[in-house]
Structures are given as C-alpha cells and as structure tokens.
C-alpha positions in Angstrom: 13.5 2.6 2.1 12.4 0.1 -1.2 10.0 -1.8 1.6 8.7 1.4 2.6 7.8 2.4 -1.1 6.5 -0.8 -2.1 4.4 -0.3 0.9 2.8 2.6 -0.6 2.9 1.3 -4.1 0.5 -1.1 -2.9 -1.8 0.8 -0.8 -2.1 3.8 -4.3 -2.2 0.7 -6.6 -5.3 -0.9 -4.2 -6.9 2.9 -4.1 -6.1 4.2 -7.0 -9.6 3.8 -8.5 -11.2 6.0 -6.0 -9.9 8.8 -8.1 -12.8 10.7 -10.2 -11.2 14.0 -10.8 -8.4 14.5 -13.8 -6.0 17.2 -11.2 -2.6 16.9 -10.3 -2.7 17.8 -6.8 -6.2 15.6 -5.5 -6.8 13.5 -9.2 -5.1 11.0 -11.6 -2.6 12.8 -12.9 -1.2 13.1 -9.4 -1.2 9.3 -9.3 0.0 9.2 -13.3 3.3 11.4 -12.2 3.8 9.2 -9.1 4.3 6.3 -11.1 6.1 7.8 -13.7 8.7 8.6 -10.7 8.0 5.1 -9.6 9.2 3.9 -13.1 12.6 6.2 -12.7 13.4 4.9 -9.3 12.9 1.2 -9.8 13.6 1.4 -13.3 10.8 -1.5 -14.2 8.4 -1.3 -17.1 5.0 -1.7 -15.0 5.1 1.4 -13.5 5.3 3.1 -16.9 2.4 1.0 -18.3 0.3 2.2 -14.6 1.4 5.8 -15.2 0.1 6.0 -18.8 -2.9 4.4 -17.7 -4.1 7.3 -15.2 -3.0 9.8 -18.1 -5.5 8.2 -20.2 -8.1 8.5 -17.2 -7.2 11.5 -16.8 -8.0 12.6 -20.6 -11.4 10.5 -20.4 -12.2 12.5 -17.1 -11.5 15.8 -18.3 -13.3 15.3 -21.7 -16.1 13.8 -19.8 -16.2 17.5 -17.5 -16.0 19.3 -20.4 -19.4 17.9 -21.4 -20.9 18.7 -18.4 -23.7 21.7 -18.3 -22.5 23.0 -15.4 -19.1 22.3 -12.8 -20.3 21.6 -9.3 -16.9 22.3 -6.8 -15.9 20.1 -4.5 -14.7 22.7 -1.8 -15.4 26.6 -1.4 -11.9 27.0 -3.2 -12.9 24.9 -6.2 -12.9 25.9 -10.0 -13.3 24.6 -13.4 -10.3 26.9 -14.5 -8.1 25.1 -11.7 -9.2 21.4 -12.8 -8.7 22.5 -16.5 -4.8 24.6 -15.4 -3.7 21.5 -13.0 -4.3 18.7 -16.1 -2.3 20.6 -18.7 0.4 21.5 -16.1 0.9 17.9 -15.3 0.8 17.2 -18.9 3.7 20.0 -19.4 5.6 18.0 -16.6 5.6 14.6 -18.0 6.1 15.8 -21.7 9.1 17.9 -20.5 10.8 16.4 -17.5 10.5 12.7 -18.5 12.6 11.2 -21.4 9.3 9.7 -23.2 8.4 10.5 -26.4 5.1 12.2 -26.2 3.1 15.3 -27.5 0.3 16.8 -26.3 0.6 20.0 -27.9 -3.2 19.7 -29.3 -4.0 19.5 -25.6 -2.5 22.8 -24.9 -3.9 24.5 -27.5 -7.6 23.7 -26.2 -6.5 24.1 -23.0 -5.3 27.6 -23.5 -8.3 28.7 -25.9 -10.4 27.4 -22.6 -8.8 28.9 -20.0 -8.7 32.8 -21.5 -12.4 32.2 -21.3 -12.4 31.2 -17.9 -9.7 33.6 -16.5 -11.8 37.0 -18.0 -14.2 35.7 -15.5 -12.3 35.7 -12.8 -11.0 38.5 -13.6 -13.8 40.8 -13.4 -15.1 38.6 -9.9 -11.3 40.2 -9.1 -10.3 36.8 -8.0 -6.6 35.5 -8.0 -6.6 32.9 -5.8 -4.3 29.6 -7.0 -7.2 27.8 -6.8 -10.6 29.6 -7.2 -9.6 32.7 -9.0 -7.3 33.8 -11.8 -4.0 32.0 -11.1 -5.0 28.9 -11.7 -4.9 29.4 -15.5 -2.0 32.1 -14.9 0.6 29.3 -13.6 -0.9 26.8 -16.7 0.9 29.9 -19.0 3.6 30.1 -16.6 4.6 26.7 -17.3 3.7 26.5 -20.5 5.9 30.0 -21.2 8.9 28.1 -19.4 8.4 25.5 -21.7 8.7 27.3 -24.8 11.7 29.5 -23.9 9.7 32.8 -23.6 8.4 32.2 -27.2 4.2 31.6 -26.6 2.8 34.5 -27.4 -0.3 33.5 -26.0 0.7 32.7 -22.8 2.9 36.1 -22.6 0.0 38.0 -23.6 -2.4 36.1 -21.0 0.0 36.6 -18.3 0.3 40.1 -19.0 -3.0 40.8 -19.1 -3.6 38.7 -15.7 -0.9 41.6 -13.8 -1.8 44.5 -15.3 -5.7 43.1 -13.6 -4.3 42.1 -10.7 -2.4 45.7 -10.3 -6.3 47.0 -11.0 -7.8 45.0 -8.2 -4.8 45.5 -5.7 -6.4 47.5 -2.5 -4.3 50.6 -1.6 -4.1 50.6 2.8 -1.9 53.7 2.2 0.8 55.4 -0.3 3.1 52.3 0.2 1.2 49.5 1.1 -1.3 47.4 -0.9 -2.9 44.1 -0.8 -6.0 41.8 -2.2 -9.4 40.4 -0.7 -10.4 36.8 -1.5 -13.8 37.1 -2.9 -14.0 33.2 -2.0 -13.3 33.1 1.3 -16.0 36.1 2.1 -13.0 39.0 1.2 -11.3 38.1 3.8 -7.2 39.3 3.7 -5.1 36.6 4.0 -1.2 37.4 4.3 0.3 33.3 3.2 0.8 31.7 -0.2 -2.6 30.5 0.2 -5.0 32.7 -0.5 -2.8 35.8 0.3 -0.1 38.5 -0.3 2.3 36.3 -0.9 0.6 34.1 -3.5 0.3 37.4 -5.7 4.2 38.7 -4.5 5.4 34.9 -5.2 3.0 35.4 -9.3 4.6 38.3 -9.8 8.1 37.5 -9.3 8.2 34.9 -11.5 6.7 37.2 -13.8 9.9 38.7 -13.9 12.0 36.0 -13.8 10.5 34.8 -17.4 10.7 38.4 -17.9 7.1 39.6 -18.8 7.8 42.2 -16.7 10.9 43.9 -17.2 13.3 44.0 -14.6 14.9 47.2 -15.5 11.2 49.0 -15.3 11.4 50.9 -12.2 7.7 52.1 -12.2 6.9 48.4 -11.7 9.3 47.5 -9.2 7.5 50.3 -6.7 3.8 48.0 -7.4 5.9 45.0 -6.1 7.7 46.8 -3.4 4.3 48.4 -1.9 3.2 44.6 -1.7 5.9 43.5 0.2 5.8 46.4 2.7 2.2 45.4 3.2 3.8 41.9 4.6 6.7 43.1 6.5 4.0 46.1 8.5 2.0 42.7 9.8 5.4 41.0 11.2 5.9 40.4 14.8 8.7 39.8 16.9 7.6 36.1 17.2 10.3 33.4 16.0 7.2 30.7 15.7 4.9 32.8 14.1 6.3 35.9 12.1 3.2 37.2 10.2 -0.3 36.4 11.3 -2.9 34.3 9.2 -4.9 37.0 8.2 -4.5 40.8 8.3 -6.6 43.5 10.0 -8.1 40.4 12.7 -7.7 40.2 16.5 -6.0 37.2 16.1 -3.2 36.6 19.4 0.3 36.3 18.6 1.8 32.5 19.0 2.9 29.7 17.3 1.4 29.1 13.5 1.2 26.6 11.4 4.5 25.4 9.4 3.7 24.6 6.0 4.4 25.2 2.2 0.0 26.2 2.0 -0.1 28.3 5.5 2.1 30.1 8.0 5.7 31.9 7.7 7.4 29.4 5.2 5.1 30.2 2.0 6.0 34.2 3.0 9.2 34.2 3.6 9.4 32.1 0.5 7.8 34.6 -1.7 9.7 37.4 0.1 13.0 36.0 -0.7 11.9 35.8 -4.3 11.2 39.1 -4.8 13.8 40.7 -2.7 16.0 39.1 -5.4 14.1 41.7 -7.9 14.0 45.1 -5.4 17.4 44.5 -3.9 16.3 45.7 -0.6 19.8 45.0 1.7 17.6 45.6 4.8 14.7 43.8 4.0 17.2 41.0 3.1 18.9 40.9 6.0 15.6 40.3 8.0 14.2 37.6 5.7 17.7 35.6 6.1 16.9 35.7 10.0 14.1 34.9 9.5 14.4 32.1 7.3 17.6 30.5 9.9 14.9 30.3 12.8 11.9 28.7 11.1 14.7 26.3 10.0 15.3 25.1 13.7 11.4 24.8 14.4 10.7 20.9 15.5 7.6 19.1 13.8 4.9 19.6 16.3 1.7 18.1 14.9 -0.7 21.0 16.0 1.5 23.3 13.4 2.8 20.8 10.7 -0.5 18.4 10.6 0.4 15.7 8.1 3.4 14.5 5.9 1.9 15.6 3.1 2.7 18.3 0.3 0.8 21.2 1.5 0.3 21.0 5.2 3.1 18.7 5.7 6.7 17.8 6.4 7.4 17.0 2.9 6.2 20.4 1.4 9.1 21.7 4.4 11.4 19.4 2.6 10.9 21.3 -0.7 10.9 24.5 0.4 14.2 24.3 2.0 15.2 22.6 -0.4 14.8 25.7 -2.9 16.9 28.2 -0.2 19.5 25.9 0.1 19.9 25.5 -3.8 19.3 29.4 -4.4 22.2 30.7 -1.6 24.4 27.8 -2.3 25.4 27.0 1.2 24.5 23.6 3.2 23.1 25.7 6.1 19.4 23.6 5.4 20.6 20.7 4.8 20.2 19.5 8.4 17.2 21.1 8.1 16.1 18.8 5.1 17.5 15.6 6.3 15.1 16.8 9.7 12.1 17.3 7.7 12.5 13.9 5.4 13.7 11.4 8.3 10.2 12.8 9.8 7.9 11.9 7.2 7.6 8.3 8.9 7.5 9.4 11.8 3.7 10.3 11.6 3.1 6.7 10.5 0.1 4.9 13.1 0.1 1.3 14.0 -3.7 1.5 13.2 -3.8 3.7 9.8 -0.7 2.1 7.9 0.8 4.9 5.7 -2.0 7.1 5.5 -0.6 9.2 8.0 -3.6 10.6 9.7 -4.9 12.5 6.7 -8.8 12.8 6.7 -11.2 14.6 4.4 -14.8 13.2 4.8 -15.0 14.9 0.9 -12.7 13.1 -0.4 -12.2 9.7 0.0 -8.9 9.8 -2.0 -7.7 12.9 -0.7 -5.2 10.7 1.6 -3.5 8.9 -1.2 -3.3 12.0 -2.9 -0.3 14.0 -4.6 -0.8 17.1 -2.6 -2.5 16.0 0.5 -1.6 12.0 0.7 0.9 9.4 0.3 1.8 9.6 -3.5 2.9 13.5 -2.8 4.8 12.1 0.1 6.3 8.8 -1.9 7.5 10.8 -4.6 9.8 12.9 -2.0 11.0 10.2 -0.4 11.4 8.7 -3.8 13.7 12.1 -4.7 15.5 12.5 -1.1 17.0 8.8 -2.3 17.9 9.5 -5.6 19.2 12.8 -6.9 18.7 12.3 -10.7 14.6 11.9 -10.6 13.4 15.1 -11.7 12.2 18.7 -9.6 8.3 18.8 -8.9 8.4 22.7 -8.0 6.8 23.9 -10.8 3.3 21.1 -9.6 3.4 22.9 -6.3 2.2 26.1 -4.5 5.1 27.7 -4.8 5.6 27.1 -8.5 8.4 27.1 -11.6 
C-alpha cells in the first residue's frame, strides 16, 4: 500500500501547482489536508512543511478573491459564499483534528462577518443548496458551533436564522409533504443530498443534534417529518434504485447512480439521521432494508463513475462507514472492505492513478480532494491506519 501512496504523493506533489482556487473539496486546502494526513501516516517532517505550504496558498488565494470586484463561478453550482465556507471549514479541521499548534481564530472571525452577508443573499434568492445557496456558509457555522461546544453565539444565531428561512421557502405538495426547488438548477426538485430533500433533511438534523433545535419541541419535529414523507411518497419497489433523481419527472424506474453526491446512499443517509429524531419504528424498519441491499450492490462504472469522494467508491467507503459506527454491528464491514479493495481497481494502464476522472474545467479537478486522487489517497491512507483522524465533517454528508 506505501508504493501505492508514494505513487500518488508524487503525481499531487508534480500537479499540485495547477491549483488556483483556496476550497477544500477542488483547491489547496484539499491538497494542504492531504499532506497533513500524509505527515500522520508516514510520520516524516516534509509532508508537514508541504501541507503548511498550500495553507499559506490558500490564505494568499482567498485574500487575493477577496479583492476581486466581482466572483466569476467556475460551474452553474458555484459561489463566493461556498469558496469563502470550504476555506474556514478546512481551517476548523486542521486547527482541531491535528495535534499542531495553530490559531486562526482572526480568520473565523472575518469569515463569519463575511458570510452573514453573503447568506442574507441567498436567503432571499431562497437558495439552500451546499454549494450555490445558503448552506454553504450554514455548514462553516455548523463546524465552527461543533468546535466551540455549542458556545458561538454567532454561529447559533446564523443557523437559526438559516432554518427558520429555509422552513419559509419549503414548498407545501400537500398537509404532510413538503420539499424545495433549486433556483440554480432552473427550480428543478431534486430528491438526493445534492441539491435535494435530503441535503435540507440531513441540515436539519444536525441542527438538532448540536441542539439549535430542540429535540423535545414537537411543533418542529412535524416540519422535519413532512420532509421525510415527501421522500418516502417518491420510493419505488426498486432494490438498485429506491428514489428517483428528481421528483415530479417521467423519469423510468432502474438502476441509479451509487454515490455519497447522487442516488439512494446520500437519502437513505439523511433518512437514517433523522429517523433517529422522529422515532418513526416503521419508517425505520424500511430504511434498515433498505440500507442492507444497497450494501450488496457491486461497483458497476455506469452507477459509481470514479473512485473519488463524491461520485466514487471511496465516498461508499465513508458512508458505510458512518452506519456501521452508528448501529454498532459489523454487518458493513464486508461492505467497506468491498468498497476500499475497489478503489484500485479503476486504475488504467494508460492514465496512472487518475482513475478516469475528466473535467475539461478543471485541469486539477482529477487530483482533487473531492473528485481526484488526494480524496481517494487520504482513504486509503485511513482504511490502513485507524488513529488518522475522521474527514466527515469536509464532506457532503457533514459533522
């Protein structure tokens, strides 16, 4: 596995310089927290003096935006809150989860001032997309809430204010069903993690687990249960494709994609979550059922396209990962040790660890932390060595 690794130490260290953006999942401080796990694996000095090097890139680059007149995205999903949200939440990471002694609290506090700008904008665009819309900035103050024990006022006050909009903007289908458009992908309803039902059911849960929501408020609980029925009204009788793409479309039952960004994973993900706040016994049983067969699903690279974070095997890895910690059984861990042994298997003889990733956007998108080979190199990194660190709270799915 150490040839492997050193393999794709080599190809980031080679590319790394094609990075221009300051992000976690696309930018340098995707490539900083891949060799701070570098420096915890191999336990060698280098890696430490590369990872600090992209955290000061990543400063330069994110001043440097911030002196721009105007933010030009890179993709229909882009945002300046997002860039601005995924910097300070890899900040939070490395401050917190590392044993360095660093402090970027005067980052936060401009980070946070910007950000409440940004997310009033959003806000009244009624966006809450992870990426375009209001919850990029909301899972900044989710972390950053985490991180101070439930004691940032700021953060509780901007989360708060995010839900109670989000509750505004929610679209009533009937007395127990609502859901959200997504103003950036032409209002379109998507159902996922992604741009869906289950991005906003997966934001409010752990709105209760850091308790800005009180769990004890029953008037709440009936918002959050109206946006899981929503969900479970779409499901189909399909064991390799639960819950279509997008709601209210012609689209044909079959197989869907199996990733943490798209398909049934990211929903049943965010349905177990919350089920652990309503309690529903049979809603649970369903989502346990549910859960076991998309755990015997086979990579097929039409449906899991890359090995990747977000569309790939490793993003499988983590997911399962969480169900196996959360009902304390080893019923996944075939499933895991499936979904990590095939993270080489997408290897070609004529693209050498870039595993068939291709965005003619983004040159670096393949050597990324979500889309590329430092994502993918810090899983392997962590499926050899249990005491490197959890990277939930970087991804989709969140803290």
């Amino acid at each position: 596995m150490k040839n492997v690794l050193n393999k794709i130490i080599s190809i980031v260290e080679k590319e790394k310089y094609t990075f221009n953006e300051p992000t976690v999942e696309g930018g340098t401080m995707g490539v900083a927290i891949f060799y701070y796990f570098c420096h915890q694996y191999f336990n060698d000095d280098q890696y430490l003096y590369k990872a600090e090097e992209m955290v000061e890139k990543s400063i330069n680059l994110i001043s440097a935006i911030s002196e721009q007149d105007e933010f030009v995205p890179k993709y229909t999903g882009d945002s300046l809150s997002n860039v601005i949200a995924s910097f300070g939440k890899g900040l939070l990471f490395i401050e917190n989860k590392f044993n360095y002694d660093y402090d970027f609290s005067s980052y936060y506090d401009v980070i946070s001032e910007t950000l409440q700008v940004l997310v009033v904008e959003d806000m009244k665009r009624k966006d809450y997309d992870f990426f375009s819309g209001a919850l990029s900035s909301a899972y900044f103050f989710l972390n950053k809430l985490y991180y101070s024990n439930g004691e940032d006022e700021v953060s509780f006050r901007n989360l708060e204010r995010i839900y109670e909009s989000s509750k505004k903007a929610s679209v009533h289908l009937s007395e127990n069903e609502i859901y959200w458009v997504s103003p950036s992908y032409m209002d379109q309803v998507y159902l996922g993690l992604s741009h869906g039902s289950a991005m906003m059911i997966n934001f409010w849960s752990k709105l209760y687990k850091l308790s800005v929501i009180n769990s004890e408020n029953k008037e709440e609980k009936i918002w959050l249960n109206k946006a899981v029925n929503f969900i479970f009204e779409r499901k189909r009788d399909y064991v390799d494709g639960y819950f279509p793409h997008k709601a209210f479309t012609t689209e044909i039952t079959g197989k869907t994609q199996l990733s943490m960004c798209y398909g049934d994973l990211g929903v049943l993900y965010s349905l177990f979550n919350a089920n652990q706040i309503l309690e529903n016994t049979t809603y649970q049983k369903d989502i346990d059922e549910m859960i076991y067969t998309t755990s015997l699903r086979d990579q097929e690279p039409l449906f899991t396209y890359d090995t990747g974070i977000l569309y790939g095997a490793s993003g499988i890895g983590y997911i399962f990962e969480y169900f196996s910690g959360e009902k304390k059984q080893n019923i996944y861990e075939k499933t895991i040790n499936y979904w990590n042994n095939q993270i080489l298997t997408y290897r070609t003889s004529d693209n050498d660890f870039v595993y068939g990733f291709k965005d003619d956007k983004n040159e670096s998108a393949k050597y990324s932390f979500a889309w590329g080979i430092s994502g993918m190199g810090i899983r392997l990194m962590q499926s050899q060595s249990s005491h490197l660190p959890s990277i939930n709270e970087l991804l989709l799915i969140g803290i």
